[in-house]
C-alpha positions in Angstrom: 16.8 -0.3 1.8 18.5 2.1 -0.2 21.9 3.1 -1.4 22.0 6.9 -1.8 18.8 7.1 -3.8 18.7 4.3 -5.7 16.4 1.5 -4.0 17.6 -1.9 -3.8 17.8 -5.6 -2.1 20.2 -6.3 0.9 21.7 -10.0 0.1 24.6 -9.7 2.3 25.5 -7.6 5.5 28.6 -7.6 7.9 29.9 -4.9 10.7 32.1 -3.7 8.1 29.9 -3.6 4.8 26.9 -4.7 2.6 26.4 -6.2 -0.6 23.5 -5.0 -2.7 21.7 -5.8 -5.5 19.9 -2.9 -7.4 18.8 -1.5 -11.0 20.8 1.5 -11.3 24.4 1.8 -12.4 26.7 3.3 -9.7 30.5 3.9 -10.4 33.1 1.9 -8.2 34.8 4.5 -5.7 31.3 6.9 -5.0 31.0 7.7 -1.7 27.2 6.7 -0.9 24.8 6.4 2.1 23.1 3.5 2.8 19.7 4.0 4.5 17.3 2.0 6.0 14.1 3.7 5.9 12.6 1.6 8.4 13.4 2.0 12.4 13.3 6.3 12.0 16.0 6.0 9.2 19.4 4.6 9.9 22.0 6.0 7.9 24.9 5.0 7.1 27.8 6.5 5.6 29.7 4.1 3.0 32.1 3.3 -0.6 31.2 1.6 -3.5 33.9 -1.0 -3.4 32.6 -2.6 -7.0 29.6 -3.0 -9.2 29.1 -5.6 -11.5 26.0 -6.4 -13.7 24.2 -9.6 -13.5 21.5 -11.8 -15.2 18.7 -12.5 -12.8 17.0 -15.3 -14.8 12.8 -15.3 -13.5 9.7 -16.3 -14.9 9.7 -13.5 -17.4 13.3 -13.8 -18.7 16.4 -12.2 -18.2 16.8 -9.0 -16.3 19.7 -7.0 -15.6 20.9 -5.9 -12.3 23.9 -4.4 -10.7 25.4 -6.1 -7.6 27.5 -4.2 -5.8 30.2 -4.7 -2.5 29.9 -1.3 -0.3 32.3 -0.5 2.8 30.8 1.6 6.0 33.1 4.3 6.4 34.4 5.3 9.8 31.1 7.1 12.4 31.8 8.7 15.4 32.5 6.4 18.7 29.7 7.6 20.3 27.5 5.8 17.6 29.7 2.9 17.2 27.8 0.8 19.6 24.0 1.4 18.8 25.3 1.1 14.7 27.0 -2.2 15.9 23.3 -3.5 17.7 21.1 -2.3 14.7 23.7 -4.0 12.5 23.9 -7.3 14.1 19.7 -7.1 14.4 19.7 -6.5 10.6 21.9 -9.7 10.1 20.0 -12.2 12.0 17.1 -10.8 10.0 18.9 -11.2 7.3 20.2 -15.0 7.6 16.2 -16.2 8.8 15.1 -14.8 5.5 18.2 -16.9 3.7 17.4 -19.6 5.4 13.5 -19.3 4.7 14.0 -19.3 1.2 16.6 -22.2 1.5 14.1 -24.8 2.6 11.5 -23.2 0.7 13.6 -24.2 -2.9 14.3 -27.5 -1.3 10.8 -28.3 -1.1 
């Protein structure tokens, strides 16, 4: 997935916006797209909200990453619906993937 063209990791997604976690600084208030390459490219037209940085601790120490909370701006009725299906496709993808993980650390 990427937001405009910086690439990053989707961690949360609703009908109304996306939270993302990438390297890149981006300022609060740009207007962005967010795209997902995959299915022919989807994109979708959005707002920074906020971007914070974060301390990812791993393996090989601390690295530095921005999260950041984006709204979807307003699309065209006639591609409400079909935004709406992919959306709630991309969520339920999203949420087995959580949950994966989940039992995986619990393990």
């Amino acid at each position: 997935m990427q937001l405009s063209d910086i690439n990053g990791e989707l961690i949360d997604l609703s009908l109304s916006g996306a939270a993302v976690i990438h390297r890149s600084p981006i300022r609060p208030g740009s207007p962005g797209t967010l795209i997902f390459p995959s299915y022919g490219g989807i994109y979708i037209p959005c707002q920074v909200l906020r971007s914070v940085v974060q301390v990812r601790r791993g393996d090989t120490g601390p690295e530095y990453v921005f999260r950041s909370a984006i709204s979807f701006n307003a699309i065209p009725p006639d591609q409400e619906k079909s935004l709406h299906e992919f959306l709630q496709i991309q969520i339920d993808r999203l949420r087995e993937k959580q949950e994966e993980a989940a039992e995986q650390s619990t393990h």
